[in-house]
C-alpha positions in Angstrom: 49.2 3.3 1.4 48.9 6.9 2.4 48.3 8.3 6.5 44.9 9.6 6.1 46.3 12.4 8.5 49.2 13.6 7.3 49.3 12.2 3.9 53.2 10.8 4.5 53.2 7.4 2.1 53.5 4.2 5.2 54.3 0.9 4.2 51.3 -1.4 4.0 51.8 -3.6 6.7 52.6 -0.4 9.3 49.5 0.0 12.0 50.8 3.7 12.6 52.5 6.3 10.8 55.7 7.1 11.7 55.9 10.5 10.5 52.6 11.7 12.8 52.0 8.9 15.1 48.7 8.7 14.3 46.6 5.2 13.8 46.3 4.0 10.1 42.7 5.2 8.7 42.6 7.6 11.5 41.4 11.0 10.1 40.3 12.6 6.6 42.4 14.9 5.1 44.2 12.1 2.6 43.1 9.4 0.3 44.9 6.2 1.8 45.6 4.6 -1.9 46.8 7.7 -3.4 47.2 10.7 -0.9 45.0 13.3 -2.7 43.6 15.7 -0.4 40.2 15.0 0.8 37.8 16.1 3.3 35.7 14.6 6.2 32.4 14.7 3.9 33.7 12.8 0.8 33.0 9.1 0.9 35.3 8.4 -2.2 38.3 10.1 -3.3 37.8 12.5 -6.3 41.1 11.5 -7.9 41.0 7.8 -7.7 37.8 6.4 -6.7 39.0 5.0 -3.8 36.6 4.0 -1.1 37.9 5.9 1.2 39.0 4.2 5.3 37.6 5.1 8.1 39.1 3.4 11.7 36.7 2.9 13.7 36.3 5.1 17.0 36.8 3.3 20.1 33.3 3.8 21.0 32.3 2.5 18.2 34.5 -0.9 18.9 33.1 -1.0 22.5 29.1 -1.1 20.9 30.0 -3.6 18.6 32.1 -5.9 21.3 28.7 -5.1 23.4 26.4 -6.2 20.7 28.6 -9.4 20.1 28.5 -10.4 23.7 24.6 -9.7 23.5 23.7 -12.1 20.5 26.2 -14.9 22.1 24.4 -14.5 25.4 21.4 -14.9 23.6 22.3 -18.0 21.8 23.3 -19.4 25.1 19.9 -18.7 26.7 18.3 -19.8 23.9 20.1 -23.5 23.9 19.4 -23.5 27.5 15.7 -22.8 27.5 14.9 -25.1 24.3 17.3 -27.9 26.3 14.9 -27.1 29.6 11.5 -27.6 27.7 12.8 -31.0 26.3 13.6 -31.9 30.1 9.8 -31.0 31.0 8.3 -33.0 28.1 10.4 -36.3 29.8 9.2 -35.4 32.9 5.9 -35.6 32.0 5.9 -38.7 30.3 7.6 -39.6 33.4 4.9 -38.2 35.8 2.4 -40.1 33.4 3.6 -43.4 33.6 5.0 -43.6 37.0 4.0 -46.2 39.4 3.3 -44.3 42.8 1.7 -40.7 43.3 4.6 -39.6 45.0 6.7 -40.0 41.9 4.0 -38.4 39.5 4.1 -35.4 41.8 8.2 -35.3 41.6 7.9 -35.6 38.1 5.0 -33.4 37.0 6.7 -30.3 39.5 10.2 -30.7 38.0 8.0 -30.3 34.6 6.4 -27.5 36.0 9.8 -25.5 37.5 11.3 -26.5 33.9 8.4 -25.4 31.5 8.4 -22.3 33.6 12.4 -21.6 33.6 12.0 -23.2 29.7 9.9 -20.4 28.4 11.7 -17.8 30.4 15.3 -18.4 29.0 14.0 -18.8 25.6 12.3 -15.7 25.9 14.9 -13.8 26.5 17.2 -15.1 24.1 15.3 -14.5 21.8 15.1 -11.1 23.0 19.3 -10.6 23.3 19.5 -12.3 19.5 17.4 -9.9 18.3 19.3 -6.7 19.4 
């Protein structure tokens, strides 16, 4: 492996190179397999056909860590709400086949407050999943 910087030859298990410092696949002046000279535009070295590396900017890392967290988030909201509409489909075959009017209005309100938050947490990760 070649430092894409400075083109010094690293060993393959290094994460910087010692000659420049500099992050392995950090820059584009080398070829990492065989240390040809490239530039920033080439997406494969002229001399090998090597793909060539890129490391990825830490902005880049930080959208991709956000992204992550946004499609788990999702999944959670989505578990949540689908676990939330089952609850109101009990209740209401609870509120149906109760045996005093007080308990049918317990039931058939905690269906209500459940259907509601249901579709609301499902929407919205559905929403987050999708980004």
């Amino acid at each position: 492996m070649y430092c894409r910087t400075c083109g010094n030859k690293m060993n393959d298990n290094a994460e910087i190179c010692v000659k420049c410092g500099v992050k392995r696949n950090v820059g584009t002046d080398y070829c990492q397999v065989c240390g040809t000279r490239t530039t920033a535009s080439m997406t494969n070295c002229k001399k090998c056909g090597a793909k060539l590396m890129r490391a990825m900017s830490s902005a880049q890392v930080k959208k991709k860590a956000v992204s992550k967290g946004k499609k788990t988030l999702g999944t959670v909201l989505l578990v949540i709400g689908i676990i939330l509409l089952i609850v109101t489909v009990i209740n209401l075959g609870a509120g149906f086949t109760s045996r005093s009017d007080y308990q049918t209005v317990q039931h058939l309100g905690a269906a209500g407050r459940c259907a509601v938050l249901g579709f609301l947490f499902t929407g919205f990760g559905i929403k987050f999943r999708k980004k």
